[in-house]
N, C-alpha and C positions, 0 to 999 in steps of 0.2 A: 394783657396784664403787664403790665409797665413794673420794672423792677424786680419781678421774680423770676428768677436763672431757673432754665431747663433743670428737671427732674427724671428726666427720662434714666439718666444712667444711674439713678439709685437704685438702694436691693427691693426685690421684689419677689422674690422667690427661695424659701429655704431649703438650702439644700440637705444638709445634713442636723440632726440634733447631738449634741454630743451632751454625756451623759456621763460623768465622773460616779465609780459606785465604789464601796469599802470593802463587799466581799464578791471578788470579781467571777469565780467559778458557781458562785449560787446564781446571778442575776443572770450569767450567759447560760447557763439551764431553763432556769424561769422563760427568758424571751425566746430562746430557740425551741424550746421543746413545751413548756408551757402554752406562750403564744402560736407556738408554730413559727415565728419570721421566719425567713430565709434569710443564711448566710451571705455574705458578699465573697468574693473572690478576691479582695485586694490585700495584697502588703506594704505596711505603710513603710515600713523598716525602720530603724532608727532602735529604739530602746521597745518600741511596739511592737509584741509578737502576735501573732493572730493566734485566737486561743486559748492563750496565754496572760496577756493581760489589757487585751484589745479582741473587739470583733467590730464587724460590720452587717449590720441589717437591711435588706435591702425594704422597702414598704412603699416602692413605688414612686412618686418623684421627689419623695424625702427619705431616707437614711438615717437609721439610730444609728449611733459607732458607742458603743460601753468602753471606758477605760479606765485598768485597775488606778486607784488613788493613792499616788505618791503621798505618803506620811509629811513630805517637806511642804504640797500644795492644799493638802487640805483646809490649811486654818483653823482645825479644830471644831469644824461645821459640826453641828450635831448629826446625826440621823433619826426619822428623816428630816432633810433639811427645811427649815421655816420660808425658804424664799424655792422652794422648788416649784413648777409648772405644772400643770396637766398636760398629756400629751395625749393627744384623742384618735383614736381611729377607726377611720370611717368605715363604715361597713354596709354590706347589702341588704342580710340578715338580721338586725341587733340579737334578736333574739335567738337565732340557732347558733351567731357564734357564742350566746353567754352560756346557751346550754353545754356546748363544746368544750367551752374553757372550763365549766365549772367539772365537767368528767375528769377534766385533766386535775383538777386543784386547785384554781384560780377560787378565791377567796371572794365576793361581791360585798359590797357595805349593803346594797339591798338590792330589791328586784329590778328589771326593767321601768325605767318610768317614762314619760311622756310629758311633752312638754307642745306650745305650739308650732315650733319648727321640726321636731323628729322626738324620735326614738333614744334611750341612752342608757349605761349601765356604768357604773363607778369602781373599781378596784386600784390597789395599790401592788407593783411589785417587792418584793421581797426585804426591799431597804427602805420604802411606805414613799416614793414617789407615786404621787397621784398619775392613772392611767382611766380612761372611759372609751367606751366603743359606742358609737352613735351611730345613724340609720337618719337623715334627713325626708324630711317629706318631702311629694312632688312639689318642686317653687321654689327649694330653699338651698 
């Protein structure tokens, strides 16, 4: 293919999601004890305290990091924000973790539903970012 430069060193793997939130002590409740994540162990240092107004989720070979929302970077975003993402997580279960979550609190817009690649469940955390846990079929 004449003309088209190696690609090899572009990204191809996310490492981390980062995740700007407005009330930073609800959402680090909500994802740690709601979801269950596991914390990370890192400190970034700088004006980022862990805990405080940073954390680190570990979820395998992507990373949430939550950080409280400086009044100067916001922009005035509404919440939730109109250009926000789903972030999906994959699961073995779908169904026993939604049973799970919903012990804990965890809100669902509706039941389990099914689709032809898997299993899925839709919820929003606490600042109405879009969250779903999904369950693929075998193939997919």
């Amino acid at each position: 293919m004449e003309g088209r430069q190696s690609v090899s060193n572009l990204p191809r793997v996310i490492g981390v999601i980062l995740l700007k939130v407005n009330d930073f002590q609800k959402m680090l409740s909500f994802y740690r004890d709601a979801l269950g994540l596991p914390l990370g162990d890192i400190d970034p240092g700088g004006e980022d305290k862990p805990l405080v107004n940073w954390a680190r989720f570990e979820t395998g070979g992507t990373a949430i990091e939550l950080f409280a929302e400086r009044p100067a970077e916001s922009g005035g975003l509404p919440l939730p924000r109109k250009n926000s993402m789903t972030i999906a997580f994959k699961v073995a279960d779908v169904r026993a973790v939604y049973d799970e979550l919903r012990r804990r609190g965890v809100e669902f817009a509706r039941g389990v539903g099914e689709a032809e690649w898997g299993w899925y469940a839709h919820f929003r955390d606490p600042e109405g970012n879009r969250l779903q846990l999904y369950q693929p079929k075998p193939g997919f």
